[in-house]
N, C-alpha and C positions, 0 to 999 in steps of 0.2 A: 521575560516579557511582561511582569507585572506593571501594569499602568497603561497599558495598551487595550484599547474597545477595537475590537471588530464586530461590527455587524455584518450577518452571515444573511442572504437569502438565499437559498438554494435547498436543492433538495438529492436524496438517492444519497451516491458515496464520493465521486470523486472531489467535488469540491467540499463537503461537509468532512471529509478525512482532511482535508487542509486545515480548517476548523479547528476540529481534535489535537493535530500535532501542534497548533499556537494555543489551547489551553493546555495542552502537557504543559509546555514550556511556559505556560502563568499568563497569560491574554484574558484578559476577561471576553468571551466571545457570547454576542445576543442572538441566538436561534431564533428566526421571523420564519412561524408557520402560521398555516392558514389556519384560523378559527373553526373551522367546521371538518378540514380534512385533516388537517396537522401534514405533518411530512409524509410522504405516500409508505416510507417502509415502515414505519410505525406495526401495522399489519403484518408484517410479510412473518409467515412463521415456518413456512416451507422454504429450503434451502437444500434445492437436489434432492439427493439418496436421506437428507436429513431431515426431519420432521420436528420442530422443537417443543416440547412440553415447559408448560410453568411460566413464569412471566419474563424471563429472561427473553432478550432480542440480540444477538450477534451480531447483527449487520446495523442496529439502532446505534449498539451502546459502543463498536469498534469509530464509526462516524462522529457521534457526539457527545462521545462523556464528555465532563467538565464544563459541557455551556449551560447557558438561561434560557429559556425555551419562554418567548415573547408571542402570543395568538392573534396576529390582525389580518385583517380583509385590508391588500394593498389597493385594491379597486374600490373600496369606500374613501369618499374625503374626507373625515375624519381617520382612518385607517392612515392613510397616507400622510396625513399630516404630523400625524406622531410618528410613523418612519420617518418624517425626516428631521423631527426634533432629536433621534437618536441618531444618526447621521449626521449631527452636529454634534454630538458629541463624542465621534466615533474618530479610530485613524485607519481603519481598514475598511471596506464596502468589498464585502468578497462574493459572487454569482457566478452562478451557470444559467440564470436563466437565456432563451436564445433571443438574438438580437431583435425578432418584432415581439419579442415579449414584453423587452426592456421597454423598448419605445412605448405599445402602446400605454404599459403600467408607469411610467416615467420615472422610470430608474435608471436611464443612462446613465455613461458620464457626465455629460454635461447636467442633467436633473440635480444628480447628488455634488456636481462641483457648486452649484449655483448655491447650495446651503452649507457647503464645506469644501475651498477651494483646496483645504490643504489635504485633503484625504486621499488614500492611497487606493485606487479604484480595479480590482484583482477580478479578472474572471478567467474560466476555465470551461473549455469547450472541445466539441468531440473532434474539429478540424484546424482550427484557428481564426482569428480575426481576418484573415485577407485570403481572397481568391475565392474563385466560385462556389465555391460550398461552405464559406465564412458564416450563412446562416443555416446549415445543417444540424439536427443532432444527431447522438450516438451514446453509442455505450463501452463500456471499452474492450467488450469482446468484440466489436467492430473497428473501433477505430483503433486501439493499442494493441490488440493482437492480432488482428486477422491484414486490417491494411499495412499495418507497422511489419509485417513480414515474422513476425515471432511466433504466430501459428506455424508458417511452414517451416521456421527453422526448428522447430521442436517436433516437428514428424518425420518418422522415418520414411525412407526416401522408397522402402517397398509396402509400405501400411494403405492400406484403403482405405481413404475418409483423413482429419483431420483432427491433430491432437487439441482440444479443448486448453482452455482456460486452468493450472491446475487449481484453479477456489475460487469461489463466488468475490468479485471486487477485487480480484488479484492486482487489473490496471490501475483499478480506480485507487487502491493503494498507495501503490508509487507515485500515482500523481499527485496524492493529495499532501505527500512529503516535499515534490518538488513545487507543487503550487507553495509550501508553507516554506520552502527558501527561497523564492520569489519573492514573497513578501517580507521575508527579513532583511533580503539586501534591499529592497527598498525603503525600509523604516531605515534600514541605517544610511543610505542616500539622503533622506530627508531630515535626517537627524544633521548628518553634517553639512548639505549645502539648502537645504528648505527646499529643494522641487521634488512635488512628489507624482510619481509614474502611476504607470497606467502597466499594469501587467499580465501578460498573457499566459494561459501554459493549458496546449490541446494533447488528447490525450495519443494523436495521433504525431504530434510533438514528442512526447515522453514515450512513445514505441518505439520511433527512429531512432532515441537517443539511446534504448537499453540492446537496438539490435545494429548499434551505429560501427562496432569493426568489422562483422558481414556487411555489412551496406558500402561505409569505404572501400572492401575488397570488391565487392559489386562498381562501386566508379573508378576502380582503376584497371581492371580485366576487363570488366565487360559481362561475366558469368554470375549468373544468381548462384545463391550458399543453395548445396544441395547436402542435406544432413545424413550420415550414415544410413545402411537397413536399419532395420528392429533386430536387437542385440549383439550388433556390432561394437566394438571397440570405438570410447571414439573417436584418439587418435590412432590411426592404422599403421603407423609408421613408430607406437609406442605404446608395449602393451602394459603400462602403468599408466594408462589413462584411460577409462572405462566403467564398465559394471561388471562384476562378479556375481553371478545366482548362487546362494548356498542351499545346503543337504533340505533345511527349510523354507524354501523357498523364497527368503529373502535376498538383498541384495545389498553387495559391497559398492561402494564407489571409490575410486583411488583415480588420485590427480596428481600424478607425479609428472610435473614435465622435463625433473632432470633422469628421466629413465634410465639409466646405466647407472648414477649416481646410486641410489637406493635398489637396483637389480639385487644383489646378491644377496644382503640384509634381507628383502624381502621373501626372496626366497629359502635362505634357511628359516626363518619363521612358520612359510607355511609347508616347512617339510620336503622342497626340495632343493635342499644345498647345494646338490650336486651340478643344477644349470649355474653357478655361478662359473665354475672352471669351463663349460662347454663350448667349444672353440664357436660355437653358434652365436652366441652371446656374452662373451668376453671382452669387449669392447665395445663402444659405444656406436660405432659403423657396422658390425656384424650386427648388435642389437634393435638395429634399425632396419635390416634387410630384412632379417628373420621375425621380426614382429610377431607377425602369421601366428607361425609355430611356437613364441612363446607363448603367447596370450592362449591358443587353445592346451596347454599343458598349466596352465594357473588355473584357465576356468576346469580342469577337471577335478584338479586337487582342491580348487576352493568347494567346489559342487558337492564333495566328500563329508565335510561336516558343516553341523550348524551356525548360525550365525554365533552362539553365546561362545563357542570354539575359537571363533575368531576374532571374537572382542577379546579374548583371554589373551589367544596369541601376538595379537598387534597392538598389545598394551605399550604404550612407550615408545617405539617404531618413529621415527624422526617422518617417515616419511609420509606424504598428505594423502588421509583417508577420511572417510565415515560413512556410515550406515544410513543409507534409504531408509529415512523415518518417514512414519504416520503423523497424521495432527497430533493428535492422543501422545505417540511418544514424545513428539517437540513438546508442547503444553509439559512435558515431565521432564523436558531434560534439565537436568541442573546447572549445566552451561550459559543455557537459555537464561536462567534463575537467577545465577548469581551474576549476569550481568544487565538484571532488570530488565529482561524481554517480555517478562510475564510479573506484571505486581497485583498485590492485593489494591483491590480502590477502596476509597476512603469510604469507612460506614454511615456517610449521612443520610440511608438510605436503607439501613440494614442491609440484608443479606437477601431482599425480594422476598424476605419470610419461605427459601427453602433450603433454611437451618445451617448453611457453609458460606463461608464469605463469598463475597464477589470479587472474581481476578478477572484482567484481564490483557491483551497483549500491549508494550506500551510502543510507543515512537521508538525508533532507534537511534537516539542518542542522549549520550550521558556527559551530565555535565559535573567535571570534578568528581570520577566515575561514582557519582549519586546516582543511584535510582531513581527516577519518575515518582511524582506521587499523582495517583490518579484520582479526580474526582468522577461520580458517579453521571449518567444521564441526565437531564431533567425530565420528569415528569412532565406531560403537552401542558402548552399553557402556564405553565407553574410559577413563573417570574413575570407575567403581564403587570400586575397590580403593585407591586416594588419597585418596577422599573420608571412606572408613571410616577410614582411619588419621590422616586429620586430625580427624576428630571423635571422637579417643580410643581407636579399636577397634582389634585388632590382627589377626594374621595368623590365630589360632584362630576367633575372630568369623568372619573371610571366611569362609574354611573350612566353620567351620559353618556360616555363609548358604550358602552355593555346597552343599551337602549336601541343604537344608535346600527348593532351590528358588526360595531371597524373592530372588536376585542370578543375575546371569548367567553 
């Protein structure tokens, strides 16, 4: 996407991780924060059970590495009149602000059509553009997981309370992927016939869509997904589908849905060969009735030793497994690594001076299996004054913005 401006208002994660994913992929993207607050997470250093020390920000630098970090007051006229000098020379206008925000700071579509009719005008919101709650917000532990039905489908159906979000901006994530292919098929719509859309994407849109074959099974029974207990199997009817607890308390996953296929394999591996011949389990219709009784003769034998046991043992094993990782272990795993899930960012920035580079997790996709190269955050404010004198303004202009209040 080299050659492409988007200018970005917005703030938090879901639509500033759209941001992020069009400068991986080479967008020049202009972050517009407020001069006096910048973007509200700038601050945030508490994250859950995590507390973070040092100048590092997780939730800053997973949203914006690689933009320009621009400081105006859109409610100053001056302020606003240099947004919309770069809005002319922008192709994307990406927001979350909610709609009488737009209005009353005049950033609609039609405000920024009127100074750039061809611009690609992208927002992202906790419900969507139409029906009664088109001017609501959210967050997407509300709107992508709790209303989008993925909270309950991820608790068990005997648990009391409700399984959480598993990580801070987990929705906001994904949306900010799908908001960022949103805007690619519309560059390339405008690339090849010139009209350029208006694009939606809520995050209670991107919940339906990640919990959309429970949902279709919902309109075509009638019956909401009602998900296994706590520790069940989680197909019942195949006990190569589930969680295994080992000797340390960790935990196997195994997604075998040809379960008969990989039965026997599996079981000489973990030491018991002998259910392959078992008239119980010896076909693929016996192995379906009996389920039950397999699965609690695997969780006893997995329960036996530890997990390093059974990475030993199911080294090579055709059939589909892996380990209930940690963050800490994903951030390590070389899987991860060598397919550019985790890169070092570029040191224009150093290392935040605490002495190790700075990595961090990239988009997930690879082009021409290249790796990502990631640029760093911007510092608030840090590109105001380059940005003006690239779009023609001079040192007087600043000057008088910076007098004036519309800059930082």
């Amino acid at each position: 996407m080299k050659g492409v401006r988007v200018l970005e208002v917005a703030q938090w994660t879901f639509v500033p991780a759209a941001g992020a994913v069009l400068a991986d992929w080479g967008a020049e993207v202009i972050k517009i924060e407020h001069p006096h607050t910048g973007d509200s997470q700038r601050g945030l250093r508490n994250l859950g059970p995590i507390t973070i020390e040092g100048n590092r920000n997780p939730v800053m630098e997973h949203a914006n590495r690689g933009k320009r970090s621009v400081a105006l007051d859109m409610s100053n006229p001056q302020g606003y009149e240099l947004l919309m000098d770069i809005a002319r020379t922008s192709d994307v206008f990406l927001t979350n602000f909610l709609p009488d925000a737009r209005r009353k700071l005049k950033i609609d579509v039609d405000d920024v059509r009127a100074v750039n009719p061809d611009i690609i005008y992208a927002r992202g919101s906790a419900y969507g553009p139409l029906g009664a709650e088109a001017g609501a917000g959210g967050y997407d532990m509300t709107g992508y997981w709790s209303r989008a039905a993925g909270a309950m489908g991820s608790t068990p159906s005997d648990f009391d309370g409700v399984v959480p979000q598993p990580g801070p901006a987990y929705g906001d994530s994904i949306g900010g992927m799908t908001i960022a292919g949103g805007i690619a098929a519309a560059l390339f719509e405008r690339e090849r016939t010139g009209n350029a859309r208006v694009v939606d994407i809520s995050l209670l849109g991107v919940g339906v869509w990640a919990s959309g074959v429970a949902i279709n099974a919902a309109l075509i029974s009638g019956q909401p997904w009602v998900p296994n207990t706590g520790g069940a199997n989680v197909a019942p009817n195949n006990p190569l589908v589930g969680f295994y607890r080992t000797a340390d308390g960790r935990f196997l996953s195994v997604s075998m849905l040809q379960g008969f296929r990989y039965f026997g394999e599996f079981c000489r591996r973990i030491g018991l060969g002998e259910l392959a011949g078992d008239e119980r389990f010896n076909s693929h219709q016996s192995l379906t009735q009996n389920a039950t009784a397999a699965a609690e003769l695997l969780r006893k034998a997995i329960a036996a030793q530890p997990l390093e046991h059974w990475r030993t043992v199911l080294e090579g094993f055709d059939g589909q497994w892996a380990v209930v990782q940690n963050t800490v272990e994903v951030a390590a795993d070389p899987q991860v690594r060598a397919n550019g899930g985790i890169v070092e960012v570029d040191a224009e920035v150093g290392s935040h001076g605490e002495g190790r580079p700075v990595e961090l997790v990239a988009s997930p996709v690879l082009f021409d299996e290249t790796p990502l190269r990631l640029r760093p955050m911007p510092e608030f404010a840090a590109d105001t004054e380059a940005l003006i004198l690239e779009l023609g303004g001079d040192w007087d202009r600043i000057t008088a913005l910076k007098d004036s209040g519309a800059i930082a």
